[in-house]
C-alpha positions in Angstrom: 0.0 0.0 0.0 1.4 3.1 -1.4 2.1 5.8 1.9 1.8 9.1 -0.2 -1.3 9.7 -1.9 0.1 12.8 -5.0 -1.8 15.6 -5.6 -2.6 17.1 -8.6 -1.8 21.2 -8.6 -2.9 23.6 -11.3 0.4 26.4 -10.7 -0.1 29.0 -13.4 -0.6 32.8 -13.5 -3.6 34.9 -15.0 -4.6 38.9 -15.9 -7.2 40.1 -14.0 -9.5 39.1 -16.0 -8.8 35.7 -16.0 -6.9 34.9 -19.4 -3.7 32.7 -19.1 -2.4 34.2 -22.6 -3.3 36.7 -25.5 -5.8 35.4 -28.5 -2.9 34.3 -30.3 -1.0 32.1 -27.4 1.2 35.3 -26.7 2.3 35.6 -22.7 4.5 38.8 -23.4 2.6 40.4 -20.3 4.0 38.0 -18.1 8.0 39.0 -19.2 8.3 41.9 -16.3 7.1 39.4 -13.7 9.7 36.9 -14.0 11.5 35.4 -11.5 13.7 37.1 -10.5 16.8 37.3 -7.4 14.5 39.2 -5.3 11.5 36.9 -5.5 10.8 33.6 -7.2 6.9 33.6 -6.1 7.5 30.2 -4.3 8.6 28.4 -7.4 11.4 27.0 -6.1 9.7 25.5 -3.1 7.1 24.4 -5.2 9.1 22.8 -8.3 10.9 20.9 -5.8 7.7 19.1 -4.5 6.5 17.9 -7.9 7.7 14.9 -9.9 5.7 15.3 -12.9 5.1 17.6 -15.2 1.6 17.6 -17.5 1.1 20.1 -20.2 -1.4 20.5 -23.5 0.2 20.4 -27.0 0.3 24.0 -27.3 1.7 25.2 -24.2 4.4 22.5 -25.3 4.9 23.8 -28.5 5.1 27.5 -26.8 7.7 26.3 -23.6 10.2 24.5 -26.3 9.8 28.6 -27.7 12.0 29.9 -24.6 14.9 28.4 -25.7 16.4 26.1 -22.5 13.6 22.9 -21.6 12.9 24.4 -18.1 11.6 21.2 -16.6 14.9 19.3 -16.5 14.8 15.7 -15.4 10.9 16.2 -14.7 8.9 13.2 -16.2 6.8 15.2 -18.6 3.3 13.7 -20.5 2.2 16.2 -23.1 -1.0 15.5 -24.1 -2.4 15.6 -27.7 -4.7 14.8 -30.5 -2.4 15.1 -33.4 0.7 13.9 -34.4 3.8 14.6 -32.2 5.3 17.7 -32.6 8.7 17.9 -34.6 11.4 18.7 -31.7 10.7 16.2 -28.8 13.0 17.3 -25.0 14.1 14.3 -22.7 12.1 12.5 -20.4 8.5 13.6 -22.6 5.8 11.3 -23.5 3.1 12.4 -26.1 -0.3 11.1 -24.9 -3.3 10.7 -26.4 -6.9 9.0 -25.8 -9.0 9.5 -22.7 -7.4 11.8 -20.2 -8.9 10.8 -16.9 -7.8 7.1 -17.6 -4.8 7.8 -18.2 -3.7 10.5 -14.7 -5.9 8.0 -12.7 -2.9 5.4 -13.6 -0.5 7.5 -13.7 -1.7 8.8 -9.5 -1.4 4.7 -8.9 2.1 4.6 -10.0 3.8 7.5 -8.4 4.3 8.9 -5.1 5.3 13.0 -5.9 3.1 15.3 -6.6 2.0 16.3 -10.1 1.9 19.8 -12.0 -0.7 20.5 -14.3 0.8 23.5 -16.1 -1.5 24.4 -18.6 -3.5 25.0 -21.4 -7.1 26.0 -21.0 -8.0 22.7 -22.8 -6.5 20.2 -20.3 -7.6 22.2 -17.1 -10.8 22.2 -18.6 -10.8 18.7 -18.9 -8.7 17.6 -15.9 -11.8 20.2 -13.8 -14.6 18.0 -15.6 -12.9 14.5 -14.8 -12.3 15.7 -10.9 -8.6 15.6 -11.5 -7.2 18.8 -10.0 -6.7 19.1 -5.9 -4.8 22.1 -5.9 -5.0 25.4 -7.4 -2.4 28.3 -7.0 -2.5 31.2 -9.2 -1.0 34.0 -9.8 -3.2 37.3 -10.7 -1.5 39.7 -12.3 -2.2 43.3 -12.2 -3.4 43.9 -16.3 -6.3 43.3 -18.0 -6.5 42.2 -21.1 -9.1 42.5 -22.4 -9.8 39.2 -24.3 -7.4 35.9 -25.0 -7.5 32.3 -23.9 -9.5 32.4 -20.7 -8.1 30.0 -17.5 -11.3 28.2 -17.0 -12.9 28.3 -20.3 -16.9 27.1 -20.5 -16.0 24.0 -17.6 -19.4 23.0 -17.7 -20.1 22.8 -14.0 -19.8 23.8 -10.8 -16.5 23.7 -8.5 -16.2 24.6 -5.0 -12.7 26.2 -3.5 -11.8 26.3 0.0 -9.3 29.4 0.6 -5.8 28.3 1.6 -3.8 31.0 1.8 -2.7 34.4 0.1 0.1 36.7 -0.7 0.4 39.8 -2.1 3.8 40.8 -3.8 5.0 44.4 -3.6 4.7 44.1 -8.0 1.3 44.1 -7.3 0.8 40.4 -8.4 -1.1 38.1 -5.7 -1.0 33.9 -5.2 -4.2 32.9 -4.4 -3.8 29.1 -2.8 -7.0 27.4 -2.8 -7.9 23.3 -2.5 -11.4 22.0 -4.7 -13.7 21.1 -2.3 -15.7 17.4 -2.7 
């Protein structure tokens, strides 16, 4: 019997009015909120206490855009209904087929904690199938005005329980909350 039971955490960051990027996949707003020596936001901490990393095909396709793979030794599962992208980093598997089948196994088989980091599409569907645990996000002080919203038309429900907050002197705030049910 398995001692640790992982948790699944949504750790992402969102304008004020609740869009994780621009129309066109653009997260140039985010550039001057970077970590940086003075603050890392708790990344760090909270890098360290993940051992798998889950991502949509886009958000793929827009992280191998930053140059260096920022999620190192991290087993990462990119998930996706088309063919595999051209450039493939270490330590990624492509999935495809039915999503909540395939994190339900993956919780059985591993012990750390898991980071879903994005896109819209996946934490729709990881909200739908019960998936996520955890939410910690980070609101940024802009509004866009329209883009890709962070919880895009989830189709029911979902209660949060308030787990803690911070305020950064940039203005940007981590709200920490845990789903409820």
């Amino acid at each position: 019997m398995k001692e640790n039971n992982p948790v699944i955490k949504l750790y992402i960051a969102c304008s004020l009015d609740g869009f994780i990027a621009r129309e066109n996949g653009n997260i140039d707003w985010l550039t001057e909120y970077e970590n940086s020596s003075e603050t890392d936001y708790g990344y760090s901490e909270f890098y360290s206490s993940i051992g798998t990393v889950l991502m949509g095909r886009k958000t793929y396709e827009q992280v191998l855009g930053f140059g260096v793979w920022p999620y190192g030794e991290k087993k990462t599962y990119v998930f996706t209904r088309q063919n595999e992208p051209l450039r493939r980093e270490r330590n990624i598997e492509f999935v495809s087929g039915d999503v909540g089948k395939f994190v339900r196994r993956l919780k059985e088989n591993t012990d750390e904690d898991i980071w879903l980091v994005g896109g819209s599409q996946l934490i729709r569907a990881f909200l739908e199938e019960d998936l996520v645990q955890d939410l910690i996000i980070f609101v940024v002080p802009v509004i866009l005005g329209g883009g890709i919203p962070l919880f895009n038309r989830i189709g029911k429900e979902v209660r949060l329980r308030m787990i803690d907050t911070k305020r950064y002197e940039n203005g940007l705030v981590r709200l920490e909350y845990k789903i409820e049910g």
